[in-house]
Structures are given as C-alpha cells and as structure tokens.
C-alpha positions as CSV (number, residue, x, y, z in Angstrom):
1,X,102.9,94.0,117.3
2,X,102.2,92.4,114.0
3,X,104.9,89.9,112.6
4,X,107.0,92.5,110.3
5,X,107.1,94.5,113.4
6,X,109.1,91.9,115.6
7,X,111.3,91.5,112.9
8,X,112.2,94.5,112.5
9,X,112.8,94.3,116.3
10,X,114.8,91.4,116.1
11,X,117.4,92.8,113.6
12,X,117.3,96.5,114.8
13,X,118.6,94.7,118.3
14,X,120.9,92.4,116.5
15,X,122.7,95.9,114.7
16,X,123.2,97.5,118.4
17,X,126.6,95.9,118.9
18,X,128.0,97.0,115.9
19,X,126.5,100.4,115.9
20,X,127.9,101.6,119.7
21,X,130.8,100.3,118.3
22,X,131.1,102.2,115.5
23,X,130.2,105.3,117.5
24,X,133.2,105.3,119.6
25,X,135.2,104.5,116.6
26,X,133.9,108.1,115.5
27,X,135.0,109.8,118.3
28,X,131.5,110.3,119.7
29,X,130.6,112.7,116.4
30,X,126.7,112.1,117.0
31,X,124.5,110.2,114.3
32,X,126.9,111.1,111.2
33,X,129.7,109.3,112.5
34,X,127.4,106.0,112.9
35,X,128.2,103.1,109.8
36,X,125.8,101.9,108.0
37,X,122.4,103.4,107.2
38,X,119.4,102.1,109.1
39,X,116.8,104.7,108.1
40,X,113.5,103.7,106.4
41,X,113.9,106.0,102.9
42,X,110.2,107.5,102.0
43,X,108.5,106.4,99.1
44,X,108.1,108.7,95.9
45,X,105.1,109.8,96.2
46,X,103.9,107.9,93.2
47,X,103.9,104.7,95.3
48,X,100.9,106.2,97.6
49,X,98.6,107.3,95.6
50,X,95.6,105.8,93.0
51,X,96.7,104.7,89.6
52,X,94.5,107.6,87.9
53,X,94.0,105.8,85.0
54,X,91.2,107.2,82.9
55,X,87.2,106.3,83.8
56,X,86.2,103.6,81.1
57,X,82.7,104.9,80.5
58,X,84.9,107.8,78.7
59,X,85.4,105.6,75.8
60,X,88.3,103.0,74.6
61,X,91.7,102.9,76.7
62,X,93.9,103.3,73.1
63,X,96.5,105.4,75.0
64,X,96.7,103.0,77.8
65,X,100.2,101.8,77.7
66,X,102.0,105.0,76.7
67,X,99.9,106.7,80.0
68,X,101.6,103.8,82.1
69,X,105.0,104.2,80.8
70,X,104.7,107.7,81.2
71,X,104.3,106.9,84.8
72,X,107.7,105.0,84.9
73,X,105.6,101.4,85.2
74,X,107.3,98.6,83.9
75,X,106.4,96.7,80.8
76,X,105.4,94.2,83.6
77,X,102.8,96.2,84.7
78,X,102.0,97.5,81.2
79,X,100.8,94.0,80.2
80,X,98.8,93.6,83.4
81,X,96.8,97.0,82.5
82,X,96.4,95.9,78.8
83,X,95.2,92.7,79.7
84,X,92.8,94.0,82.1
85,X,91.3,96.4,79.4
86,X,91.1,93.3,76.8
87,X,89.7,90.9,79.9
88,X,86.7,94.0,80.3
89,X,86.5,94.5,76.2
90,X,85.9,91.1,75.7
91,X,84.1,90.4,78.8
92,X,81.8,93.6,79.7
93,X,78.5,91.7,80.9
94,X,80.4,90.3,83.7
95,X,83.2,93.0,84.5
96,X,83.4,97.0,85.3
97,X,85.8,99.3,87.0
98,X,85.7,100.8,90.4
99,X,86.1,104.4,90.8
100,X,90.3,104.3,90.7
101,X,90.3,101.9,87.1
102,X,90.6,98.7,89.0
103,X,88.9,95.7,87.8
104,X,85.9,94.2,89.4
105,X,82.9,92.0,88.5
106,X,80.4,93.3,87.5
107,X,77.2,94.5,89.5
108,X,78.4,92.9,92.9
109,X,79.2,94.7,96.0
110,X,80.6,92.5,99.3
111,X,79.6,92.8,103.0
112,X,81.7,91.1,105.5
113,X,79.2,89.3,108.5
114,X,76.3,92.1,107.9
115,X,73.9,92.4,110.8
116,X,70.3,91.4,110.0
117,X,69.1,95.1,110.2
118,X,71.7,96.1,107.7
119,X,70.7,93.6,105.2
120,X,66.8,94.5,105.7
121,X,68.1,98.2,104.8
122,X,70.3,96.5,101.9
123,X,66.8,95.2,100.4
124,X,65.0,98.6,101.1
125,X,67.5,100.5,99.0
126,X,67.0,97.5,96.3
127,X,69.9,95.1,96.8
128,X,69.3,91.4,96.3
129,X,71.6,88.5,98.0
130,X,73.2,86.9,95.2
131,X,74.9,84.6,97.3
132,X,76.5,84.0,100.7
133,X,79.1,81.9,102.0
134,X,79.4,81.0,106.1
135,X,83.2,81.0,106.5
136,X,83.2,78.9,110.0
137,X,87.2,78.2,110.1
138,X,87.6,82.4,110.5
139,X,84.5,83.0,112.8
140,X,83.0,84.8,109.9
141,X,80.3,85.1,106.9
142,X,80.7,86.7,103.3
143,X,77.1,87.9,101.8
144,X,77.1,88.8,97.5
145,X,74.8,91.9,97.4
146,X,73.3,92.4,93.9
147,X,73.8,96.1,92.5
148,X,70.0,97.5,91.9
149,X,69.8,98.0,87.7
150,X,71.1,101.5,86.8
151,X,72.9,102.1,90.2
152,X,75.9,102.9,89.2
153,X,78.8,100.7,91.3
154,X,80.3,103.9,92.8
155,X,77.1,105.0,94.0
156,X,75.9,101.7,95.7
157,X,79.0,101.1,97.5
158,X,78.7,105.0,99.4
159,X,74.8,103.9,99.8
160,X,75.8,100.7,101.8
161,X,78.7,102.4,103.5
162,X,76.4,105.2,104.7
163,X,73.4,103.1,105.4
164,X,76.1,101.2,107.9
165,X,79.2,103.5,109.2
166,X,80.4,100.3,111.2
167,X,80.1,97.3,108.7
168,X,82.7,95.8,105.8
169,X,81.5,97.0,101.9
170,X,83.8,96.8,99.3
171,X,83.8,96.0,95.9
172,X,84.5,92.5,94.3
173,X,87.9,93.3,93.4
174,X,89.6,90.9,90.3
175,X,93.1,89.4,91.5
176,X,96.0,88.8,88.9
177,X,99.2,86.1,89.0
178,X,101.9,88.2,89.6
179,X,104.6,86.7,87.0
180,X,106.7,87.9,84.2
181,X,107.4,86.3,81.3
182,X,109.1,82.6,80.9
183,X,110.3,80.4,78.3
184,X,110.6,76.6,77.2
185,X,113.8,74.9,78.5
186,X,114.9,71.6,78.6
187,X,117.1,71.7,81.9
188,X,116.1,70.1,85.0
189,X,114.2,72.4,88.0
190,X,116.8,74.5,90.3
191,X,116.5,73.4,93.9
192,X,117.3,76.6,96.2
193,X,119.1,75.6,99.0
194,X,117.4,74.8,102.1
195,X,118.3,76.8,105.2
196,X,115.5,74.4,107.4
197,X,116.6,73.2,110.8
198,X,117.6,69.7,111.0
199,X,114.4,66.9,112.7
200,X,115.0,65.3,115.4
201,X,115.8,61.8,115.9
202,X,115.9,61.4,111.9
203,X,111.3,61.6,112.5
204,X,109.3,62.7,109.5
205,X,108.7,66.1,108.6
206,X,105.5,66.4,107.1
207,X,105.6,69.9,105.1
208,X,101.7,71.4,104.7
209,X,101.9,74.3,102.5
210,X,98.5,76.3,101.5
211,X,98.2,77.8,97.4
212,X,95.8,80.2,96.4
213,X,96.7,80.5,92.6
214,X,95.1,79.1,89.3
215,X,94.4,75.3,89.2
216,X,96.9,72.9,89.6
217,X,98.5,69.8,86.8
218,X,98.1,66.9,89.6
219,X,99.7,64.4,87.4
220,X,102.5,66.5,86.6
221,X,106.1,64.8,87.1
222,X,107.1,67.7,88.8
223,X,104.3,66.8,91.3
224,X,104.5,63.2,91.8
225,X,106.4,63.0,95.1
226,X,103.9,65.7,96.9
227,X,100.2,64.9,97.9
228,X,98.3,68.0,96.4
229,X,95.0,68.3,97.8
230,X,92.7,70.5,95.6
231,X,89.7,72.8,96.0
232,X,86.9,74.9,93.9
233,X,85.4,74.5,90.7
234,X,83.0,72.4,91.8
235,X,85.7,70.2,92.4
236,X,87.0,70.3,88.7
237,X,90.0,72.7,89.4
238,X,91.5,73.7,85.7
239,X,94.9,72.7,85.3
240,X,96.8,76.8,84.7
241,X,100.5,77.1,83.8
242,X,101.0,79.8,87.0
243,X,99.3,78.0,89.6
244,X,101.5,74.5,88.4
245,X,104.8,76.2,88.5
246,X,104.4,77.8,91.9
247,X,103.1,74.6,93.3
248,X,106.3,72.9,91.8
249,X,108.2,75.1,93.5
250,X,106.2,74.5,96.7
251,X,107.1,71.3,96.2
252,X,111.0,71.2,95.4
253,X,112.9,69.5,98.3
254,X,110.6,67.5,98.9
255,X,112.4,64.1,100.9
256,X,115.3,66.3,101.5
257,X,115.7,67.4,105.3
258,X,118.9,67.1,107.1
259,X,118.5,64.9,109.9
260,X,115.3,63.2,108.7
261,X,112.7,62.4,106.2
262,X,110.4,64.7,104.7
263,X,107.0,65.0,103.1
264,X,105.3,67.3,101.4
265,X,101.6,68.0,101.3
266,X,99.6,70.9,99.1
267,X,96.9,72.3,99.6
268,X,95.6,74.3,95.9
269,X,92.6,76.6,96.2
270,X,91.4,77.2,92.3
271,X,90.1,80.5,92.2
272,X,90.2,81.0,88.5
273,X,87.9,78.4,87.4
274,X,88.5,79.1,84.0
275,X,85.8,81.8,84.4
276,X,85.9,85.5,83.4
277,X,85.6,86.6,87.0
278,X,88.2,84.1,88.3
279,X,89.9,85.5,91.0
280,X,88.0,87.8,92.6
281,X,87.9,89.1,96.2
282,X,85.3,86.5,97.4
283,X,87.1,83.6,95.6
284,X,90.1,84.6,97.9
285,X,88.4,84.7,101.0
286,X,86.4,81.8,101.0
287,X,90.1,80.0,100.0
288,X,91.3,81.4,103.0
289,X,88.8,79.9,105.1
290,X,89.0,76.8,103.4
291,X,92.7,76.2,104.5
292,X,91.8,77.9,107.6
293,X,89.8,74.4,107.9
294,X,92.3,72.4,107.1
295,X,94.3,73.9,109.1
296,X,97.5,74.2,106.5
297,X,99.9,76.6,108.7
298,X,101.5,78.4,105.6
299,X,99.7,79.7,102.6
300,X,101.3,81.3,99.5
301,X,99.1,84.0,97.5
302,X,101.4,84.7,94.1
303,X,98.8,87.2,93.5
304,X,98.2,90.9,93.2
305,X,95.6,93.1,93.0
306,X,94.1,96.6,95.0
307,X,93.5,97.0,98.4
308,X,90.0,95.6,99.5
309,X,88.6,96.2,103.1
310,X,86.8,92.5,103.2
311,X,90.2,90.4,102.0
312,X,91.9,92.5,104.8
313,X,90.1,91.3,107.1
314,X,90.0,88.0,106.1
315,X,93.8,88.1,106.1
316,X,93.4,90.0,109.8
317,X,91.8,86.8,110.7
318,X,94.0,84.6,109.7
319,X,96.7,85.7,110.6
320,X,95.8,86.7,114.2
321,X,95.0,82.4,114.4
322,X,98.3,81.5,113.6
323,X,98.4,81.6,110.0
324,X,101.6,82.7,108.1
325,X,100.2,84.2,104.3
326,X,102.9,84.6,101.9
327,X,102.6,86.8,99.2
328,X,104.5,88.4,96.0
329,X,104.9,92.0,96.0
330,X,104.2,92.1,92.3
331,X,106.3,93.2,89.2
332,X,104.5,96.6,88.7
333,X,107.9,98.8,88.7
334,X,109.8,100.3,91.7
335,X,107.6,103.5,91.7
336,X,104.4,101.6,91.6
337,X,101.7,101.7,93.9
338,X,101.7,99.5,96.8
339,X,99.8,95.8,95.3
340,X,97.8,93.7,97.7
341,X,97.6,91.3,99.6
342,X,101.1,91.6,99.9
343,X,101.2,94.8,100.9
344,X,99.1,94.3,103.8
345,X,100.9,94.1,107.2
346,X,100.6,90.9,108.6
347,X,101.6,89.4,105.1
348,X,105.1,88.0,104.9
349,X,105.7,90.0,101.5
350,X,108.6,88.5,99.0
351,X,110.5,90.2,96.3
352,X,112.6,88.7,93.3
353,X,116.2,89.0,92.7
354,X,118.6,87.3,90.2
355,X,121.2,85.4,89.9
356,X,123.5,88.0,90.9
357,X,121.4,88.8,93.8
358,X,120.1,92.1,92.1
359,X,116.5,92.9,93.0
360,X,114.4,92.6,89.6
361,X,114.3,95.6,88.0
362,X,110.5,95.5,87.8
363,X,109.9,94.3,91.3
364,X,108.0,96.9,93.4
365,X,109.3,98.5,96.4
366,X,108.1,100.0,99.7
367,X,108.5,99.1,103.5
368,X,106.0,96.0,103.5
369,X,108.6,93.8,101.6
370,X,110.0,91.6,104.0
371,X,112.5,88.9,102.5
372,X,114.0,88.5,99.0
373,X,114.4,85.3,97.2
374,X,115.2,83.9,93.5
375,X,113.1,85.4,90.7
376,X,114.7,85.0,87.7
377,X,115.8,82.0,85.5
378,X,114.2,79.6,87.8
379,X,112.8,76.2,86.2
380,X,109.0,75.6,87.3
381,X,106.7,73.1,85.7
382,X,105.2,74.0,82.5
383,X,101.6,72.3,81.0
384,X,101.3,69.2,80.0
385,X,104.3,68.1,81.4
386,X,107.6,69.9,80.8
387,X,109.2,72.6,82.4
388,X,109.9,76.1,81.5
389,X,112.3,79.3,82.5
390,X,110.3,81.9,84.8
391,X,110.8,85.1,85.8
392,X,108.9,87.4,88.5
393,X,108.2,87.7,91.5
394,X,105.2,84.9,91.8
395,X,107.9,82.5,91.7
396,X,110.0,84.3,94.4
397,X,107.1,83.5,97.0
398,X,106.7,80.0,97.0
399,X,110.7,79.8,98.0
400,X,110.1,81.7,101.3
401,X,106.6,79.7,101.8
402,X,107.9,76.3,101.4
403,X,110.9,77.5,103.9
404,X,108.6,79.2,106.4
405,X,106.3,75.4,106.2
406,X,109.3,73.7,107.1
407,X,109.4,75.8,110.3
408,X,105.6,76.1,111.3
409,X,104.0,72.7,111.4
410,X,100.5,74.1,112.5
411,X,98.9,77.3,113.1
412,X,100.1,79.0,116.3
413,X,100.5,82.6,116.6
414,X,103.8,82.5,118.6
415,X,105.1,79.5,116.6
416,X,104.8,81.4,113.5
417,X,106.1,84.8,114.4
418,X,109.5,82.6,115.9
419,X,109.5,81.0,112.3
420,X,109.8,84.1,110.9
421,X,112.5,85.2,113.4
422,X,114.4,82.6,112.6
423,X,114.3,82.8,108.6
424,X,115.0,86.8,109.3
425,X,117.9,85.7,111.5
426,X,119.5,83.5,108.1
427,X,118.7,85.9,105.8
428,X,122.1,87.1,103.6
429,X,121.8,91.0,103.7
430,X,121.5,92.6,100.6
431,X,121.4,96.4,99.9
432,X,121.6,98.8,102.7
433,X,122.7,97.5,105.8
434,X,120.4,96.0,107.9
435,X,116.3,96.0,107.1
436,X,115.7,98.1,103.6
437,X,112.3,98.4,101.4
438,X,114.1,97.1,98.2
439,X,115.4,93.5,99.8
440,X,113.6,93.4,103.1
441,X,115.1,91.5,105.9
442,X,117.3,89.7,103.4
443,X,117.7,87.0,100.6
444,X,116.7,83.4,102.2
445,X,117.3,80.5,99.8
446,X,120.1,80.7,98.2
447,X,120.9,79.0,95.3
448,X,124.4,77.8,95.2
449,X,125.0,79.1,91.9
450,X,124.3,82.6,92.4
451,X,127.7,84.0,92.1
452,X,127.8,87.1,94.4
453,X,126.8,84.8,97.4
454,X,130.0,84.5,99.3
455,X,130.7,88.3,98.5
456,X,127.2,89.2,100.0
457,X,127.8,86.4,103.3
458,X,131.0,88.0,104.2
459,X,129.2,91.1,105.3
C-alpha cells in the first residue's frame, strides 16, 4: 500500500467511532442516517482527459488563451500556456510539442536502463546517444536518444515503444514552477507554526531537506542561518526568484524546536540553468538521484508539468527507498487536468489555502492531493535581497516538506510513511468531513493569524 493509501487508512479508522455512533443516533436508518460525508466525489470529466490544445505545426496559437478560458482554466494556468507558446516562438531550434500540446525539447526521446539489444535496434532505426547518465543512488541509468532528421517526435517515440514492448520511452517533457503572482513588501517573512515533536534530551535536530526548483540566492539573508548545498550547472547554479523563495521557506524555523536545538540543511538541485530547456524530464531525474546520494530524506518539487513514464519511475524508486517527495499540485483551476509529479501516487501532494483557510480558487483538485497548507500572502525571499508577497501553490509545498524533514531524519520506508501518519493525524480538517480531494487530509501549519483556525479546530 503506497503512502496516501495508509493515510487514508489511518483517518478512515479514526472516523469509525464517531460514525457507529451516529448510526444509532439515526435509529439504524442505513447509510442516509450516517453524519458526515466520507465519499470520494468523481472528478468532472475535464480533469481526466488531454488538454486538446491545437497541434502547433497548424500555425500560430493567437486564440490560445480564450481556448483555455473557455475550458474554465484559470488565469493561472492561462499564463503557463502563453508562456509556453512564447518559450517555443522564441526558442523553436531547441523546443517542440508532444502529440497532446505539451512542451518538450526538441529532437530527444528518453529510455530508462535500455538493454544493449534495444539500443543496437535504437541505432538500426537511426537513433544516436546524445548522452547518458548512470544514476547509481536509484539502481538505474538514463540514455538521451537523438531523433533521426525528419522523424517526426510522435513517430519515433511509437518506433522505440514498438521496437521494445517492455522498456521506458517517453518524451523529454519541460517542467514549470508552479506559482502565482507576488509582490514587493517590506514586512518581515511569516513563520507557520510548527506542529514538530519535541527532541529529546534538548539534542540537535539536524533538518535535511531536498529542492528541485530554479537556482538558489546563497548569500541571501533569508538564507544565512541554513547550510544550502547546491548542484547542476556545472556547478554555477543561477540564482531564480522561485527556487529562492521556496528554499526560504524551507528554511523558516530554522533553530526553533521545542525541546532542543535545530539546524537546517538544503540541498538545491538547479535544473533551470538559465537554459531554454531548463527543466526537463532528465534534469529531474538525475536531481532525484543526486539527493538519492546524499541521502536527503525529504525532497520538495514546486513543480508541474505532464505525466512522463521515465520521472515515474524515478519517483517509484525513490520512494520505494524511503524517500518522501513533496510536490505542489499546481494552480491550473479546479477542473484542470491532473499536473505531475504531484499527481503521481507515492507523492505527498500539497494544495494552497488562505488566510481564511479557503482553498485557492485556482488550486487544482482531484484525489491525489493529500494535505493543505498556506498559499497566499506569504513572505518569501525575493532577488537580490528583499522579500516579496507570494501566492500559489509552489509556496504551499515547502510548508509541509520542511514539517515532514523535521519528522524523517533519513530515508526509511516505514519511518517515512509513520511521518506522514503523524502530520495526517495533526492536520485541522477542512471541507468535508474527514479525507476530501479539495483539502486532502487537512491544513498542517497553521499560521496563528489565520482567523478561522479555532472555528476549523473545534470540529
């Protein structure tokens, strides 16, 4: 049973007391007469299927955004799509579109571990090895396979898939931060409460926390009491303004613990580079494998993207080694289609709510979303060195991360599934009683200020 699985366990078991004794309170009147409502609504059916946006070899996407509203998208997810289309206008050498209007780079198909014989077929058919990449920390390899000139990328990717029922193709899918818009402020950073457990015998807690985002502001006040450890780039990670303010708010609380001292260590995997193709599939794996290494038990991915067989089952292998990989479930719209990794089932998957513990209205939905945190009017670090007003769910993530780290201090499959169990089991239920795909398990972090907290509490 993956990890959403036994949560669901673990509050489904924790609702049978008050369900028997609402039955005999009914008078025995069968499921009608039980309180509360425990089902697991369907999703519209808008949330399972492809985007269907139109095939980009047909010409310019001018009607783009009105398609998407039309959908019921949010503005969110509007400026996602339109950047996507100015990212391939302005950058078409290097990126194309799958066959369902997701972004990819150009020319490149993946293969996860090939077997020598499927490779020597690979070369018959006129694939080249572009690169590969032995991924030791997972037990696993990633091989680049060069599109042959005037393939088309549809086409290669059924040739490999056919040439080899049994192995991993996939295209090398692009990866965006999931975030809404912010603002310049001059107020000092929110600090969600902590709900961690107290460390015994006043010891150190030293908090390791894995980030797979844009580079990282080292020198950043907001980063001075935190070791960051950085990778990529050639080991010239460029500073972005997403990938600083979720690692600030990796790093918040740190030296607070009840009970003890406590310090805080990141670990931030660059995968943009500054580069047009900056964050694709690969990038993501091979950052996965790189904290695999280091063996950081908690990683937070405040990124979104499509479904992509080779990331799934480099977050399978994670996972299955102890690994807890939080991700935001993406500020596409309620009726949007599931976005990945987050909505992948070992993923602990966060949404946003405000400060009146209202789920953002462009938050996506759906039964992968497993806890709800703050995502609106939070302060995160801002380039060079200020601080800014963020909205979204990309800064939702790194609350339940950097709670989950202070719970898990190494990779252990049982020791991460009880972590989750227990930040389930403190989690303020929001919404309809009980587990629910709009807040998950619950909101975890409170922030004292949010004013409907002792309302929601008292349930």
């Amino acid at each position: 049973m993956d990890i959403r699985g036994l949560i669901r366990s673990a509050v489904m078991m924790s609702l049978c007391a008050t369900l028997v004794a609402g039955f005999a309170q009914s008078g025995g009147r069968g499921a009608g007469g039980l309180p509360g409502n425990i089902g697991l609504p369907d999703l519209p059916s808008a949330a399972r299927g492809p985007m269907g946006l139109p095939d980009p070899a047909r010409g310019p996407r001018n009607e783009f955004p009105a398609e998407a509203a039309q959908r019921g998208l949010g503005t969110a997810s509007e400026a996602r799509y339109t950047h996507e289309r100015e990212l391939w206008r302005a950058h078409r050498d290097a990126l194309d579109f799958d066959s369902e209007d997701h972004l990819i780079v150009r020319g490149e198909i993946l293969a996860l571990a090939p077997a020598p014989q499927a490779i020597a077929s690979a070369q018959a058919m006129g694939f080249a090895i572009r690169r590969q990449e032995t991924l030791d920390a997972l037990d696993t390899a990633v091989v680049v396979l060069e599109v042959p000139r005037g393939m088309s990328p549809r086409r290669a990717l059924k040739k490999l898939r056919s040439a080899d029922p049994r192995g991993a193709y996939d295209f090398n899918h692009i990866y965006f931060e999931s975030a809404a818009a912010s603002s310049n402020v001059a107020d000092a950073a929110t600090r969600p409460r902590s709900d961690a457990p107290k460390s015994p015998g006043g010891a150190t807690f030293v908090r390791r926390i894995g980030l797979v985002d844009g580079g990282v502001a080292i020198g950043h006040p907001a980063l001075r009491s935190v070791a960051v450890h950085t990778h990529g780039c050639d080991g010239a990670p460029v500073p972005s303004e997403h990938g600083t303010a979720v690692a600030s708010l990796l790093a918040a609380g740190s030296g607070e613990r009840s009970g003890g001292a406590q310090r805080t260590e990141i670990f931030a995997a660059d995968v943009y580079c500054g580069a047009s193709t900056g964050g694709a599939a690969d990038a993501l794996i091979e950052a996965l494998a790189w904290l695999a290494r280091e063996r950081v038990p908690v990683i937070n991915v405040s990124l979104v993207g499509p479904p992509n067989a080779l990331l799934e089952r480099a977050v399978d292998l994670a996972t299955e080694r102890g690994y807890l990989i939080v991700a935001a479930v993406g500020n596409d719209g309620p009726a949007a289609p599931p976005l990945y990794p987050a909505a992948y089932p070992p993923v602990v998957a966060v949404t946003g709510v405000d400060r009146s513990e209202k789920v953002l209205l462009e938050a996506e939905r759906g039964r992968y979303v497993d806890f709800a945190a703050l995502g609106a009017d939070v302060q995160a670090a801002s380039l060079p060195e200020g601080r800014t007003q963020v909205r979204g769910t990309s800064f939702a993530a790194p609350i339940v991360a950097r709670l989950l780290a202070e719970r898990l201090d190494r990779p252990d499959p049982a020791l991460a599934n009880e972590a989750v169990r227990e930040l389930a089991a403190s989690a303020i239920d929001l919404g309809a009683r009980g587990y629910d795909p709009v807040y998950g398990n619950g909101l975890v972090g409170a922030d004292p200020q949010m004013t409907s907290a002792p309302v929601a509490q008292s349930r």
